[in-house]
PAZAPA-4460 file (N, C-alpha, C; in steps of 0.05 Angstrom, whole numbers, plus 32768, in hexadecimal, padded with zeros to 4 digits):
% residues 231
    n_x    n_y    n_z   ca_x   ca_y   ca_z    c_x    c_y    c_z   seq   type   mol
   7F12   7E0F   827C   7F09   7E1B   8262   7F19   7E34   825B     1      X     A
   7F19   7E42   826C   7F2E   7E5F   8275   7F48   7E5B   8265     2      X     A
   7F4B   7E42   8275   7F6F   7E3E   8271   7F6F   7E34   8257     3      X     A
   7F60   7E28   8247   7F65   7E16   822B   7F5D   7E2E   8214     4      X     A
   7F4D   7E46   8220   7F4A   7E58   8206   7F63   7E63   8208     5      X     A
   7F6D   7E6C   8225   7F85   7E7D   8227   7FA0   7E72   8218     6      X     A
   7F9F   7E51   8214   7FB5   7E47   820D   7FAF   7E44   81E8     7      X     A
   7F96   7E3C   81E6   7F8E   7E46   81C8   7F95   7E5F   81B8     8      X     A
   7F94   7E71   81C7   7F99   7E91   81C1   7FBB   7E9C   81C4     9      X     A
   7FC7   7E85   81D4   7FE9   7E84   81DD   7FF2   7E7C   81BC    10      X     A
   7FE2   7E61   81BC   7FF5   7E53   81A1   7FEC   7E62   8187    11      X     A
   7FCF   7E71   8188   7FCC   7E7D   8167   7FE2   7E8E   8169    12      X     A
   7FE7   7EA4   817A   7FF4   7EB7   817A   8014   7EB5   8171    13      X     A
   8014   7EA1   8185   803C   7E97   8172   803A   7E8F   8158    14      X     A
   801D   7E76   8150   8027   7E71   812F   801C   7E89   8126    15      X     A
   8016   7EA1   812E   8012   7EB2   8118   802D   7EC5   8111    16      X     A
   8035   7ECA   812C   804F   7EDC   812D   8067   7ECB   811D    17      X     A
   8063   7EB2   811F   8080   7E92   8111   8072   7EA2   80F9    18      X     A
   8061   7EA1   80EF   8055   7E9C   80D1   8058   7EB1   80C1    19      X     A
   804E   7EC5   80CC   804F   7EDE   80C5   806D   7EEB   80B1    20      X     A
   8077   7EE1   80D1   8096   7EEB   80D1   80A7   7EDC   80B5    21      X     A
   80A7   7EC5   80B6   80AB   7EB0   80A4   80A0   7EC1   8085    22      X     A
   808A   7EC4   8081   807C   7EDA   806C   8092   7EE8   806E    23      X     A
   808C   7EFB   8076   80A9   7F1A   806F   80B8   7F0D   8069    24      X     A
   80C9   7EF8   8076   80E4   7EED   806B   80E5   7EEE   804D    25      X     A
   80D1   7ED2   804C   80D0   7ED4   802C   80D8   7EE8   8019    26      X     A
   80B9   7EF5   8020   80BB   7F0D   8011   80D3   7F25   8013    27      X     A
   80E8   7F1C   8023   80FE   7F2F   8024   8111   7F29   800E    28      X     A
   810D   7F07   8001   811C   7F07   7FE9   810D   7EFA   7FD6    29      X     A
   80EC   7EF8   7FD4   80E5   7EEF   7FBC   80D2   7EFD   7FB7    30      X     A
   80CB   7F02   7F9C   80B9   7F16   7F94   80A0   7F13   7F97    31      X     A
   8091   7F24   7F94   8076   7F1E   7F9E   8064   7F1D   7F86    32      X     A
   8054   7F02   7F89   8048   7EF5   7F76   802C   7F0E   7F71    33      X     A
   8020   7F17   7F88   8003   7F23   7F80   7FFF   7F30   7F9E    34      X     A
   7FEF   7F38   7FA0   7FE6   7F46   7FB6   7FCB   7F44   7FC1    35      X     A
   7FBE   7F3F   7FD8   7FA3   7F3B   7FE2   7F91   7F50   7FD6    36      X     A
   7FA1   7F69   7FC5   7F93   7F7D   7FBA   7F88   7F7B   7F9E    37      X     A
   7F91   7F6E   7F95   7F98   7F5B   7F79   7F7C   7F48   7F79    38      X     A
   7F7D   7F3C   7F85   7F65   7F22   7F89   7F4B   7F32   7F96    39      X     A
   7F51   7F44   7FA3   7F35   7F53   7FAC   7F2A   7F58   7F8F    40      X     A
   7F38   7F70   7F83   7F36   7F7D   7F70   7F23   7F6A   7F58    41      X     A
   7F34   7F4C   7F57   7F30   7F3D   7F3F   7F0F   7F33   7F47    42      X     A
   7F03   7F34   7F62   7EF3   7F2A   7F72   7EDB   7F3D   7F6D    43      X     A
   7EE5   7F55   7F6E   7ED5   7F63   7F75   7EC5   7F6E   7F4F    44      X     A
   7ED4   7F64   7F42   7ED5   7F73   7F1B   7EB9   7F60   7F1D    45      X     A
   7EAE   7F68   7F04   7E94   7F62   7EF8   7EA6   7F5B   7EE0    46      X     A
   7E9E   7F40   7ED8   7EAB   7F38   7EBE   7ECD   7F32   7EC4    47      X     A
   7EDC   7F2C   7EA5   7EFA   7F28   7EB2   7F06   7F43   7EB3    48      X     A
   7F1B   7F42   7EC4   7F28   7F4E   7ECE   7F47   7F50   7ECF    49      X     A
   7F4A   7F61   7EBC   7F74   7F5B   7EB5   7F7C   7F69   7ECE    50      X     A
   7F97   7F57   7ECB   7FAD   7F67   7EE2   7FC5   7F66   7EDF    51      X     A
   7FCD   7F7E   7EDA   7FE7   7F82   7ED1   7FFE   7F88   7EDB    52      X     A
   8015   7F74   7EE1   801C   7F6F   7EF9   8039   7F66   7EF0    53      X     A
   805E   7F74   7EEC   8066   7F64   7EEA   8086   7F6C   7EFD    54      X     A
   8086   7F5D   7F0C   8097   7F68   7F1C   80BE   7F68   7F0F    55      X     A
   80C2   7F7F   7F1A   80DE   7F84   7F0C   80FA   7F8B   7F25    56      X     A
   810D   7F8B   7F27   811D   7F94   7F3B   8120   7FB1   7F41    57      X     A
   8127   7FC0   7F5F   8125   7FD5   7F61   813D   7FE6   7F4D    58      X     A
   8153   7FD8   7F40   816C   7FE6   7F36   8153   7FE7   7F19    59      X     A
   813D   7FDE   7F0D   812D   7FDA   7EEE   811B   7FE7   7EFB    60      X     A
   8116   7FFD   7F07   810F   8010   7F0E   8113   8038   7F11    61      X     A
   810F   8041   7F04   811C   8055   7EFE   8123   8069   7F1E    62      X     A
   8134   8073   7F22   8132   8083   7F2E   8126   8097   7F36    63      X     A
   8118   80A0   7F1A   8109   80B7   7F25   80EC   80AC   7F2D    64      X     A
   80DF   8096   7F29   80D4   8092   7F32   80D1   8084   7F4C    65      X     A
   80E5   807C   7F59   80EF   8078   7F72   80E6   808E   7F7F    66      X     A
   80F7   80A8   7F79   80F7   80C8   7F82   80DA   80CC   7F82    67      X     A
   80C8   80C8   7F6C   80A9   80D1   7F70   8097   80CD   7F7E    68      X     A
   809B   80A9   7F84   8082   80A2   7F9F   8092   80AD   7FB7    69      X     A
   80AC   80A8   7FBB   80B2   80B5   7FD4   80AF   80DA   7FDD    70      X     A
   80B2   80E9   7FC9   80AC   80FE   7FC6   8089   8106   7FC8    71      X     A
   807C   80FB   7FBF   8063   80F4   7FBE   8055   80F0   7FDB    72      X     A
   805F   80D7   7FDE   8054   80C4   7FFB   8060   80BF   800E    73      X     A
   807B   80C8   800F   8087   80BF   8026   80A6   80CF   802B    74      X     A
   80A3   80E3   802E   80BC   80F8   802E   80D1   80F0   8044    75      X     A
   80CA   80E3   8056   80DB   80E5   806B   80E8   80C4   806C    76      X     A
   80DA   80AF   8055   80E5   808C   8052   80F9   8086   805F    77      X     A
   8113   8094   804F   812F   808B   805D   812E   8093   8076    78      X     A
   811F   809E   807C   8132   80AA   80A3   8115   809E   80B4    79      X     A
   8104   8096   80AF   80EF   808B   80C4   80F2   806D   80C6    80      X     A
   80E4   8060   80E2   80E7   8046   80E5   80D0   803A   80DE    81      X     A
   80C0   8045   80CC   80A4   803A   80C3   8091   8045   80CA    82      X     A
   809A   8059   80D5   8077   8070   80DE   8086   8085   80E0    83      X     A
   8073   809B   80CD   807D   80B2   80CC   8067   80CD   80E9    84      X     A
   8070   80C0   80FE   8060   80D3   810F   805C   80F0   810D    85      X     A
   806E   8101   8106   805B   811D   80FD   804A   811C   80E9    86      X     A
   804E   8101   80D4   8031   810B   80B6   801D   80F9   80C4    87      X     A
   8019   80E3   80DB   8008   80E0   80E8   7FFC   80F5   80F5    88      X     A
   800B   80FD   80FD   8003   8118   810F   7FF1   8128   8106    89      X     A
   7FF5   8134   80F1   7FF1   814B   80D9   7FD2   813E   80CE    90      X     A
   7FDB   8128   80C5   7FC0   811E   80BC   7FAB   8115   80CD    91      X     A
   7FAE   8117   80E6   7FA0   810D   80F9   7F92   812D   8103    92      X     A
   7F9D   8145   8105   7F96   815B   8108   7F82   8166   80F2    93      X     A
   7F90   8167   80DB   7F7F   8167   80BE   7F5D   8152   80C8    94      X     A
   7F64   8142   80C7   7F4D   8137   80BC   7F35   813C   80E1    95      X     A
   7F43   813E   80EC   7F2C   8147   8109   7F27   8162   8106    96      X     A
   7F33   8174   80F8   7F2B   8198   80F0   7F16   8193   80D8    97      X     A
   7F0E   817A   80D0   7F01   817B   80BA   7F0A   8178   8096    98      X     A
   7F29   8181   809B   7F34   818A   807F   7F31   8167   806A    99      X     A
   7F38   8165   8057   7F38   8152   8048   7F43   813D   804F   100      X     A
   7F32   8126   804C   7F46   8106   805E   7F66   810A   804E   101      X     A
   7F74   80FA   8061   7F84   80F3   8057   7F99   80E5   806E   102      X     A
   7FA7   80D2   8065   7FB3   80C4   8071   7FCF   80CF   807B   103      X     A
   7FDC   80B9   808F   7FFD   80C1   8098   800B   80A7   808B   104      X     A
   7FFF   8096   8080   8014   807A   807D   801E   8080   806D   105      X     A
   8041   806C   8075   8060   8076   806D   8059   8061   804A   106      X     A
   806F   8060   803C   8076   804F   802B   806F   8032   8036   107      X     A
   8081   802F   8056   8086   8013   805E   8067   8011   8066   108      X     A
   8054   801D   8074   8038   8018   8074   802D   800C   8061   109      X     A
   802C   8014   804A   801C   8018   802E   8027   7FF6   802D   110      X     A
   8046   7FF1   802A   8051   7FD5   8022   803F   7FC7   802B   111      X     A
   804A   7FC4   8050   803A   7FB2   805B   8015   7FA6   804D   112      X     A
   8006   7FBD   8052   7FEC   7FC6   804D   7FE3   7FB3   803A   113      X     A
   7FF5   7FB9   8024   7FF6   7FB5   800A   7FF8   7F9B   8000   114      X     A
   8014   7F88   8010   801B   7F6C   8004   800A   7F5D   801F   115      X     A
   800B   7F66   8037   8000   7F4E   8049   7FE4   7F55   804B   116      X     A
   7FD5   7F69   804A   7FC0   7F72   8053   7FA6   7F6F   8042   117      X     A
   7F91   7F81   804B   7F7F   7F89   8036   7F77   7FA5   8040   118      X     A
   7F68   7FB6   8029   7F5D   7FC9   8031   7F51   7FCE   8046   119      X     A
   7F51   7FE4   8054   7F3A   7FE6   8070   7F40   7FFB   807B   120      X     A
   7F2C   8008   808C   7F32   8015   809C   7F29   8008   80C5   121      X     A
   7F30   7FFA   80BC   7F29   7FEC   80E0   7F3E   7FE7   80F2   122      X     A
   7F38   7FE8   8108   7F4A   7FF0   8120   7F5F   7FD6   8121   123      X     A
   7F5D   7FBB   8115   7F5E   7FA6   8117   7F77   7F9B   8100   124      X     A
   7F69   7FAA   80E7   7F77   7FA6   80D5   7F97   7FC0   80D2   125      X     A
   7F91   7FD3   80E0   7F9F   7FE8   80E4   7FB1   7FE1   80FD   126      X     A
   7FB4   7FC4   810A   7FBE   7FC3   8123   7FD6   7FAF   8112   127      X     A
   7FC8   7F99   80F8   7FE0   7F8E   80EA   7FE6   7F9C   80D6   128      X     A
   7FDE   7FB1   80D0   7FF0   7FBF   80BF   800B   7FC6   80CF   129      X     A
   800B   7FD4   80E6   801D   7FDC   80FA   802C   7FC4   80FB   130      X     A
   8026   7FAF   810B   802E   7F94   8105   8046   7F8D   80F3   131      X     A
   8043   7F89   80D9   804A   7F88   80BF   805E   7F92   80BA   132      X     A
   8052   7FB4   80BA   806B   7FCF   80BC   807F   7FCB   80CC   133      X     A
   8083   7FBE   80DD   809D   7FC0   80F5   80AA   7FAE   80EB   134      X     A
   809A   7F8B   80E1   80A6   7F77   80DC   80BD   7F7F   80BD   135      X     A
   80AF   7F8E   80A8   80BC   7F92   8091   80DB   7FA5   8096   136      X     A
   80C8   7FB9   80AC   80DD   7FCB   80AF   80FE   7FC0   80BC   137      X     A
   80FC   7FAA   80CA   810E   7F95   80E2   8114   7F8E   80C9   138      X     A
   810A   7F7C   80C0   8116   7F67   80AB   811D   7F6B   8091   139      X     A
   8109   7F80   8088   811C   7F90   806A   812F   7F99   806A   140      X     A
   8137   7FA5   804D   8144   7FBF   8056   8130   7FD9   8046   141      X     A
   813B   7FEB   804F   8126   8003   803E   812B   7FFD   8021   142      X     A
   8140   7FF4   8015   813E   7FED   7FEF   8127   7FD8   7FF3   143      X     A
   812D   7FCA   7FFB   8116   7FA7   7FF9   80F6   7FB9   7FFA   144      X     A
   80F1   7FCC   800E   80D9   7FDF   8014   80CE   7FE2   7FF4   145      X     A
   80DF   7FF9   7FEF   80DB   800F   7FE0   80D8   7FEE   7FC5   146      X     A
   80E6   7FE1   7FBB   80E5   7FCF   7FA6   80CE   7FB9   7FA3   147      X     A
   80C3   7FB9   7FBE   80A4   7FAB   7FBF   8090   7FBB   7FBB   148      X     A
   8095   7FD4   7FC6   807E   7FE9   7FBE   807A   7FEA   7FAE   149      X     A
   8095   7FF3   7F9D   808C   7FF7   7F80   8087   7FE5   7F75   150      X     A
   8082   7FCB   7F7D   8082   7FB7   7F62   8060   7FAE   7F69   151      X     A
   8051   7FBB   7F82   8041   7FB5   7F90   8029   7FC7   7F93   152      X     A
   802B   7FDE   7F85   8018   7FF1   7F93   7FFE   7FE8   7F79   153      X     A
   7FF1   7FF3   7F80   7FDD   7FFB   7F6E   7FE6   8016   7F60   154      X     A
   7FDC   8016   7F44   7FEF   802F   7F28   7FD2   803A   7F19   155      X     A
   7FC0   802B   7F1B   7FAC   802D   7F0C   7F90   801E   7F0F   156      X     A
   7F85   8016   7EFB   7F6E   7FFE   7EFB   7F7A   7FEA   7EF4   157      X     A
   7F7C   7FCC   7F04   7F8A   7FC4   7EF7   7FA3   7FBC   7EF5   158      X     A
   7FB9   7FCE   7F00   7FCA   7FD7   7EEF   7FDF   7FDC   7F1B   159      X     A
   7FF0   7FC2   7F10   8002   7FC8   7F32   801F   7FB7   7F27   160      X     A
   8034   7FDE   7F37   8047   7FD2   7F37   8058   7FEC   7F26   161      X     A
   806A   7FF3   7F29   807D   800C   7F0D   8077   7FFC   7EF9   162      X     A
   8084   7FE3   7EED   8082   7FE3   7ED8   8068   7FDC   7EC7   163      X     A
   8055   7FD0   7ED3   8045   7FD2   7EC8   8037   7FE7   7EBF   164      X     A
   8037   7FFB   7EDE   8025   8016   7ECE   8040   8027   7EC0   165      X     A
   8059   8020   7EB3   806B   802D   7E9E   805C   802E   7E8A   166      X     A
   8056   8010   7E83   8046   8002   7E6C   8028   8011   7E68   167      X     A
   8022   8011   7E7D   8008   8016   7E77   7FFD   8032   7E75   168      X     A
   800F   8047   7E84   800C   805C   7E80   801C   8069   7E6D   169      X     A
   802C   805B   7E64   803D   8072   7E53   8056   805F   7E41   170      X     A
   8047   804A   7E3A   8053   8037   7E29   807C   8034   7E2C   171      X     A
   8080   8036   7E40   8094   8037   7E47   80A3   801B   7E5E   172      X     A
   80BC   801D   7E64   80C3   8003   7E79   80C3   8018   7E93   173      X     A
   80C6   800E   7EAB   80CC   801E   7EC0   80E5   802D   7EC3   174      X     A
   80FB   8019   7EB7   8112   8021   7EB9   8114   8040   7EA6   175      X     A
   8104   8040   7E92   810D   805D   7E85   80F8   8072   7E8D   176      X     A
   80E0   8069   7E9B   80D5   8085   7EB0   80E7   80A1   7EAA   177      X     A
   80D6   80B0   7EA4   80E2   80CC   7EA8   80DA   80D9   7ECC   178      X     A
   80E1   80ED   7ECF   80E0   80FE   7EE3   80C1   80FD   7EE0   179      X     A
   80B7   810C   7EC6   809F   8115   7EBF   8088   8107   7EC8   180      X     A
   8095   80EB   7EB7   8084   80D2   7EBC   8079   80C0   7ED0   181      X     A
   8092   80C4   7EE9   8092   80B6   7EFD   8081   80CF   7F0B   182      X     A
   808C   80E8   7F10   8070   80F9   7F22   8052   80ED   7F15   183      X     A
   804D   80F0   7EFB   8037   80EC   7EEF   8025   80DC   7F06   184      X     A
   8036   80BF   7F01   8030   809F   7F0D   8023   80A8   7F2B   185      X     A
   803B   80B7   7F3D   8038   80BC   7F5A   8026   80C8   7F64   186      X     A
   8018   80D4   7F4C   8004   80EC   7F5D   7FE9   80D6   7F56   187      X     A
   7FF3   80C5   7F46   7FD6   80B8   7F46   7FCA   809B   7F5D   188      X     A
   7FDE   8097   7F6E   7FDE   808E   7F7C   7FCE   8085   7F9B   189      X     A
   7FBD   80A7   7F9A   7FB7   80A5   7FB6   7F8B   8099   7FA5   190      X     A
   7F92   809E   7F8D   7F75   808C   7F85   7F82   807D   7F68   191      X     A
   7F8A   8070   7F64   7F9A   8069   7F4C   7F89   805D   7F37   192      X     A
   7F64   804D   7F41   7F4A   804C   7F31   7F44   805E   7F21   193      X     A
   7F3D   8075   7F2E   7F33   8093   7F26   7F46   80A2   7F13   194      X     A
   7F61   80AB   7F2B   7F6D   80BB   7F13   7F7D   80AA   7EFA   195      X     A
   7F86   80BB   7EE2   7F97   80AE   7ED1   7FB5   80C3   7ED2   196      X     A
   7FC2   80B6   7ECA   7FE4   80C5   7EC9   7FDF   80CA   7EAD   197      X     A
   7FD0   80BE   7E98   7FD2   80CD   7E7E   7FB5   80C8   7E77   198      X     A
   7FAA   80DE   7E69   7FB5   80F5   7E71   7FA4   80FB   7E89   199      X     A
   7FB6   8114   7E97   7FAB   8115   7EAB   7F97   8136   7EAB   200      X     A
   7F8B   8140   7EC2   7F79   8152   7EC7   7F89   8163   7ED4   201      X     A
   7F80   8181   7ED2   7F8C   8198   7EDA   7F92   8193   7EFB   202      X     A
   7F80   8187   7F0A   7F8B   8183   7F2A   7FA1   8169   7F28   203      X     A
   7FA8   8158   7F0F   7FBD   8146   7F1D   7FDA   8157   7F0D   204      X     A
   7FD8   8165   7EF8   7FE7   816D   7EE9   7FF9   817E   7F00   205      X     A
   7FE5   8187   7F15   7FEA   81A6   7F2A   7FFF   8194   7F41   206      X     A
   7FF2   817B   7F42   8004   8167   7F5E   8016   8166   7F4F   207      X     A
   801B   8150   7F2F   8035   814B   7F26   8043   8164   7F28   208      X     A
   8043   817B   7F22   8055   8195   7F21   8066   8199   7F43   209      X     A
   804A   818D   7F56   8058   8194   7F79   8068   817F   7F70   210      X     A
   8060   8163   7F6D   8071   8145   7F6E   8096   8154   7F62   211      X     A
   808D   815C   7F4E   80B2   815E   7F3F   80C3   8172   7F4E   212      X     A
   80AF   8187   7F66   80BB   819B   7F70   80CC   8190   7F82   213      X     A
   80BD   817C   7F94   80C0   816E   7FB0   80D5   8161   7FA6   214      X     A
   80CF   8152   7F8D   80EF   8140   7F83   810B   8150   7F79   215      X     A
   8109   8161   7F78   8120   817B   7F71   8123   8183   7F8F   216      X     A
   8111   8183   7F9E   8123   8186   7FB7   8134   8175   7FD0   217      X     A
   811D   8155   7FC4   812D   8143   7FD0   8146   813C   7FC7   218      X     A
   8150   8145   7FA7   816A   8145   7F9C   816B   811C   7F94   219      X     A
   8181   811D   7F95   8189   80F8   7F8A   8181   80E1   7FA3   220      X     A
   8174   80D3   7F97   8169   80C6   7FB5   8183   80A5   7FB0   221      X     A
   8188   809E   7FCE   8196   808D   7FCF   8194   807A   7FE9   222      X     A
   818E   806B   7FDD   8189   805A   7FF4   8198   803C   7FFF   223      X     A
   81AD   803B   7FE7   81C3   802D   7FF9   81CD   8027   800E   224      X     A
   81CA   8041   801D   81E0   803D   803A   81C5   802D   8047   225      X     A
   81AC   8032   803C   819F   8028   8050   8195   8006   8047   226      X     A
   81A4   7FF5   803D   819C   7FDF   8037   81A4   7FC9   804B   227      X     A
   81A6   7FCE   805F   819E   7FBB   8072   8188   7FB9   808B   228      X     A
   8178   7FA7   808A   8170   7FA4   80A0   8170   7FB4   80B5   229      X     A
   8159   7FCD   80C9   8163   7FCE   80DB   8176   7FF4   80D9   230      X     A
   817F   7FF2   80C4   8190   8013   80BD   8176   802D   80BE   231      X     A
***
């Protein structure tokens, strides 16, 4: 009996790792239709429920809003391998002193989280987030990252992806995002239900102003050299 669960638990484990893996592939060159966050969401609405969703290439994406979530959420993207261990650190200190939750996950976290996952905070679901994170990070490249996120996050109610919240916040395409506009977007991200980018309230107005500082110091972001796999 021993031996037939052990060999049961042998074979899930490979088709999950074959399967899994096979997933990322895909998704390393085809776009992503919706997200497990998407169908919760539509699941969870009272009545119908729009979703505004239209995925575009990372070059139909503006730069500065490239510059804003990473400025925003993930300062250190190009040079980490998918976990940013000191803002784990940091936030792991923070929140045991008591100070305001808050998280350490990178960009490539959030991806993962985001297209394979579902919300949670459990030890279980936080073990394939990690999971996920290594697999995208191996098999992407940081552009493929950064170009699912954005086409993937949650922007609003509703409302996932740059260009859709262009549209929806500020009647615009992604590609012509201002500086302004893209901080706007970024700061609304860590509750994107609650807050709005337009207009917004004296505490997000105060983040977008940090958001454009952080992006004037990160200067021109480029992420070419890093488009392979593995860099």
């Amino acid at each position: 009996m021993i031996k037939k669960l052990f060999r049961f638990l042998v074979k899930t484990t490979l088709w999950f790792i074959v399967l899994s893996v096979l997933w990322v592939l895909v998704y390393r060159f085809v776009p992503v239709p919706a997200t497990p966050l998407m169908a919760i969401r539509a699941f969870q609405a009272e009545g119908e429920h729009e979703i505004r969703h239209d995925w575009v290439s990372l070059e139909n994406i503006s730069k500065s809003m490239q510059l804003a979530v990473i400025s925003s959420e993930d300062q250190n993207f190009l040079r980490h391998n998918g976990f940013d261990y000191d803002a784990i650190k940091r936030a792991y200190n923070d929140n045991k002193a008591g100070k305001r939750l808050k998280g350490g996950s990178t960009i490539s976290q959030q991806t993962a989280k985001n297209v394979f996952l579902w919300p949670g905070r459990s030890w279980f679901r936080k073990a394939l987030e990690t999971y996920f994170t290594f697999l995208i990070e191996n098999l992407w490249s940081k552009e493929r990252i950064l170009e699912v996120y954005l086409n993937s996050i949650e922007m609003g109610d509703g409302v996932y992806g740059a260009q859709a919240a262009a549209r929806y916040w500020f009647d615009t395409d992604a590609s012509r995002l201002t500086s302004h506009q893209a901080a706007a977007i970024a700061v609304i991200l860590p509750n994107p239900r609650k807050y709005k980018a337009s207009p917004r309230s004296a505490y997000l107005e105060a983040r977008k102003q940090w958001v454009l500082r952080q992006m004037n110091n990160l200067g021109e972001l480029n992420i070419s050299k890093n488009d392979q796999p593995g860099n």
